[in-house]
C-alpha positions as semicolon CSV with decimal commas, in nm:
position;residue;x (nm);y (nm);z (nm)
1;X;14,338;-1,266;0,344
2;X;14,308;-1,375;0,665
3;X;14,605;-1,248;0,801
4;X;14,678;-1,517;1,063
5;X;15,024;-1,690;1,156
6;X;15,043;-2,096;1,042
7;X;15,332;-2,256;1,208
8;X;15,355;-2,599;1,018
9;X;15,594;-2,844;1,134
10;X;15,714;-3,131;0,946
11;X;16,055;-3,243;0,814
12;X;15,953;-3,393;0,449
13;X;16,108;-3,100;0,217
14;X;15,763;-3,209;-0,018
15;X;15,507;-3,159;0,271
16;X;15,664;-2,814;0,323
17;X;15,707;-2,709;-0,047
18;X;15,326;-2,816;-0,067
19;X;15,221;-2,616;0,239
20;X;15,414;-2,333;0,195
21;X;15,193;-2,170;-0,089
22;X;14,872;-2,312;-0,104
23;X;14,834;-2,201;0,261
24;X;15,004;-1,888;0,180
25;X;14,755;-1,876;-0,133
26;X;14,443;-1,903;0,080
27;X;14,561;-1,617;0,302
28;X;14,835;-1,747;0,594
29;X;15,127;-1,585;0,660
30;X;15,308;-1,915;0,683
31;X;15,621;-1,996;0,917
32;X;15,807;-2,379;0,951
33;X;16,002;-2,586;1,168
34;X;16,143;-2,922;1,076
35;X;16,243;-3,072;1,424
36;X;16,056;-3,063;1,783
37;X;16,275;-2,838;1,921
38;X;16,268;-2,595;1,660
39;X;15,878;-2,606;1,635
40;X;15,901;-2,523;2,055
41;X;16,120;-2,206;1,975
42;X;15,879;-2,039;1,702
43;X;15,568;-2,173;1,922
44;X;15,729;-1,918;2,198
45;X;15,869;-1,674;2,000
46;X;15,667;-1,664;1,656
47;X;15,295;-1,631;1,836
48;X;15,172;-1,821;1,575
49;X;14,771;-1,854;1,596
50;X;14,756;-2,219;1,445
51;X;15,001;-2,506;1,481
52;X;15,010;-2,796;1,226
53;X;15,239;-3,035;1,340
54;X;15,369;-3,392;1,211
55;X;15,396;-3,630;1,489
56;X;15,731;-3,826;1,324
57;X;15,984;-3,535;1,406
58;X;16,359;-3,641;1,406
59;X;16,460;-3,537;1,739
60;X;16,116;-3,582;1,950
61;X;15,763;-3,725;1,894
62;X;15,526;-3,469;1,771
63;X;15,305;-3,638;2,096
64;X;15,568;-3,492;2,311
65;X;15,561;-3,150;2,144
66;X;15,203;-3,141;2,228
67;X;15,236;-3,211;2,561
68;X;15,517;-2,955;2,605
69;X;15,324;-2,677;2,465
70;X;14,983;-2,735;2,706
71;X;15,201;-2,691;2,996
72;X;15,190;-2,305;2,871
73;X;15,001;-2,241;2,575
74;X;14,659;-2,306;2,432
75;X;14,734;-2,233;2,095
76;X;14,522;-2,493;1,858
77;X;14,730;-2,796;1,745
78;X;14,590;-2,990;1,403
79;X;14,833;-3,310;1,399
80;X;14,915;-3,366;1,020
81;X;15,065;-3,736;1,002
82;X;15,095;-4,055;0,811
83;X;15,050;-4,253;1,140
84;X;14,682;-4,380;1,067
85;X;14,641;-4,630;1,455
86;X;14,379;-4,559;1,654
87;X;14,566;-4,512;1,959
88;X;14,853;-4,250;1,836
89;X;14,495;-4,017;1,691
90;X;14,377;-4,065;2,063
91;X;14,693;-3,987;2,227
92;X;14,783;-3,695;2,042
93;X;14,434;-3,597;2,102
94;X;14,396;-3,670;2,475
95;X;14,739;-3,459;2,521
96;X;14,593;-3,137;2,386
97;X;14,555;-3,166;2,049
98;X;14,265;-3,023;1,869
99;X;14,228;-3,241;1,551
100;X;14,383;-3,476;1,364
101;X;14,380;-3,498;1,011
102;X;14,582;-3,837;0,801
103;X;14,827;-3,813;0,541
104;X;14,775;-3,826;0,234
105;X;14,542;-3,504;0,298
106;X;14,319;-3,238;0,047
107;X;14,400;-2,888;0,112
108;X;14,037;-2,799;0,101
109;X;13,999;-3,010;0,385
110;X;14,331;-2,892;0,611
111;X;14,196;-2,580;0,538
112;X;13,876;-2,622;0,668
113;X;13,991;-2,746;1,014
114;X;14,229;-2,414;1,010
115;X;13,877;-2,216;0,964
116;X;13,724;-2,410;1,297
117;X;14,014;-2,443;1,487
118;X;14,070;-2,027;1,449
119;X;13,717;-1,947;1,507
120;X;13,675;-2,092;1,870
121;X;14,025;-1,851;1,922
122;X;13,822;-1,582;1,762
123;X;13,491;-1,650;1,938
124;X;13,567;-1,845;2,254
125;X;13,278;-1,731;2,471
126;X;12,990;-1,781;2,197
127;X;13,149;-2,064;2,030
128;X;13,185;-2,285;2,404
129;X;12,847;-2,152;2,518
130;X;12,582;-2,172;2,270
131;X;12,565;-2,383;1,933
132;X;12,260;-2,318;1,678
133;X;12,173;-2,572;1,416
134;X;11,896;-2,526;1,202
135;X;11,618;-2,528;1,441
136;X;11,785;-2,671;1,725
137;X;11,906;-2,459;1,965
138;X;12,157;-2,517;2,300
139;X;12,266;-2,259;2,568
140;X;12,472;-2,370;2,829
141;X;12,468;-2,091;3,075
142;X;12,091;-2,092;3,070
143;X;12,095;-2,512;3,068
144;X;11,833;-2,503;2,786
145;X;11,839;-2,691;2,475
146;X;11,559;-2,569;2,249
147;X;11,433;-2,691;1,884
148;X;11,166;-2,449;1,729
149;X;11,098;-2,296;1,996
150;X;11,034;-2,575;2,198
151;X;11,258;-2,734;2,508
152;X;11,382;-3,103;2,449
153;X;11,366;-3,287;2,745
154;X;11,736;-3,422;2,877
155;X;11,824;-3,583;3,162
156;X;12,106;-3,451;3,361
157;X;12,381;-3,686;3,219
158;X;12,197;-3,601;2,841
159;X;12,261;-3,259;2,951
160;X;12,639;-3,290;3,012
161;X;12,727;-3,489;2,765
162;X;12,621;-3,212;2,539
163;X;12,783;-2,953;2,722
164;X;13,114;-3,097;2,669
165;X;13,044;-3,198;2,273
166;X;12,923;-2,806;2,270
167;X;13,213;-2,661;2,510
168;X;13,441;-2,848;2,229
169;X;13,242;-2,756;1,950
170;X;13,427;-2,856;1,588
171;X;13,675;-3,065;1,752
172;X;13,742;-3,413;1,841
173;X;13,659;-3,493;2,186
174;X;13,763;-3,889;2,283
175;X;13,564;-4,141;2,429
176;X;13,810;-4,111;2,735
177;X;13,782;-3,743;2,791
178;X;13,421;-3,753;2,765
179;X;13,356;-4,039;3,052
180;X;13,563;-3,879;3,249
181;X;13,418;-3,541;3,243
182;X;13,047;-3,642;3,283
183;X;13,087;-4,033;3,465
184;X;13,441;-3,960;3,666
185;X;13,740;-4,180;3,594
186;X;13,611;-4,494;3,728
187;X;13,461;-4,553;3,386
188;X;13,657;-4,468;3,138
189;X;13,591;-4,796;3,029
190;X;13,250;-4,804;2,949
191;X;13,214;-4,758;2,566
192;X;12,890;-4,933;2,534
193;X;12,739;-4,682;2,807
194;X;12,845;-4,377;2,625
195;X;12,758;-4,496;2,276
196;X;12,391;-4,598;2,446
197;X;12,379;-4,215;2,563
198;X;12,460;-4,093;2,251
199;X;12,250;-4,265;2,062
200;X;11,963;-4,140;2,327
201;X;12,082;-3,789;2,256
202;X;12,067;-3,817;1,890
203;X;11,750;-3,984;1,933
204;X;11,598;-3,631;2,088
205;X;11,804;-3,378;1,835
206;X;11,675;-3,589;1,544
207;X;11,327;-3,404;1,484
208;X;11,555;-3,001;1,411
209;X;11,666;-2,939;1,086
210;X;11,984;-3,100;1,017
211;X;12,008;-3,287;1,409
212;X;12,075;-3,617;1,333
213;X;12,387;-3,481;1,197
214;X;12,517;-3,289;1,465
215;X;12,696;-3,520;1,637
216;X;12,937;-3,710;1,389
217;X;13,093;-3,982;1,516
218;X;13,471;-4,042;1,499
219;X;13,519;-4,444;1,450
220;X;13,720;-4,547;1,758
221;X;13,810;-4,242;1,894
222;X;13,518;-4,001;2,001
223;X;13,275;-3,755;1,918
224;X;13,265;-3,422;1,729
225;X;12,964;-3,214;1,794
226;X;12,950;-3,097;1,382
227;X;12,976;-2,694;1,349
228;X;12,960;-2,722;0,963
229;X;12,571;-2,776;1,081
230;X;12,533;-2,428;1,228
């Protein structure tokens, strides 16, 4: 049992009759909320540890839930939804949320972004400082990457992109947020640059057990630096 608080909010009655017990089976003590404003109120007065959240509420978009709820809490949001574009998964995402996951969905695989989502909660300062993945090895507060022992060689931008994949570890970070953090807004444009970086970066975690799969791409959205590899 795992003891923790799932608010899921969605109005389809067979989402909710779904969710209800197999997340209750594998161990959540599971609330709901059919409407925006209704998913705000529990979100405040619930303290629910998780959100999962639909983004086709009646009353409000689930994007503007999201962006509601980072003005004062930092609880992880997994978006749950049938809309499949490109630009509502990066939206939702750029907002604040922490993954998004597409309708029609396994439970073994909601359930698995539950189990990352709640462990950079449970582990912040390990989890957004170091990341171990078979040999390879990354510390951010010492600026050392390591694989067997040995120090890969980064350049400074090398270095930062990592540092944001690994501050983010296990979730979704877009090709937007990324640019900006480590090129500055002025190119948050420049696909082709960061996909030549990453490449680079791959390039030099390829030789560690497991390090070509580290960083798993997410096809016109962004990066996730892969924690099922530690």
């Amino acid at each position: 049992m795992t003891g923790r608080r799932v608010l899921v909010v969605d109005d389809e009655p067979q989402i909710l009759r779904f969710l209800k017990p197999s997340l209750s089976a594998a161990g959540y003590d599971v609330i709901a909320a059919t409407t925006g404003i209704g998913a705000l109120k529990l979100a405040a007065t619930a303290a629910p540890d998780v959100i999962v959240l639909d983004l086709g509420l009646p009353d409000m978009d689930g994007k503007d839930v999201i962006q509601q709820l980072r003005t004062w809490s930092q609880v992880p949001i997994i978006v749950l939804s049938a809309r499949d574009r490109e630009s509502e998964k990066i939206a939702a995402l750029d907002l604040g949320a922490d993954d998004y996951v597409n309708k029609p969905f396994g439970i073994g695989e909601l359930t698995a972004r539950l189990r990352t989502a709640l462990r950079r909660v449970t582990n912040p300062l390990t989890e957004t400082t170091h990341f171990v993945s078979g040999s390879l090895a990354i510390d951010l507060a010492a600026h050392t990457a390591m694989q067997a022992g040995h120090a890969i060689k980064l350049t400074p931008k090398e270095f930062d992109l990592l540092a944001i994949l690994v501050r983010n570890a296990g979730r979704v970070v877009t090709h937007r947020q990324i640019l900006t953090a480590v090129w500055g807004p002025a190119h948050t444009e420049d696909l082709q640059y960061l996909r030549v970086f990453v490449a680079q970066l791959r390039q030099k975690l390829r030789g560690s057990a497991d390090g070509s799969g580290v960083i798993q791409t997410e096809p016109g959205i962004g990066y996730r630096l892969n924690v099922e590899c530690a």
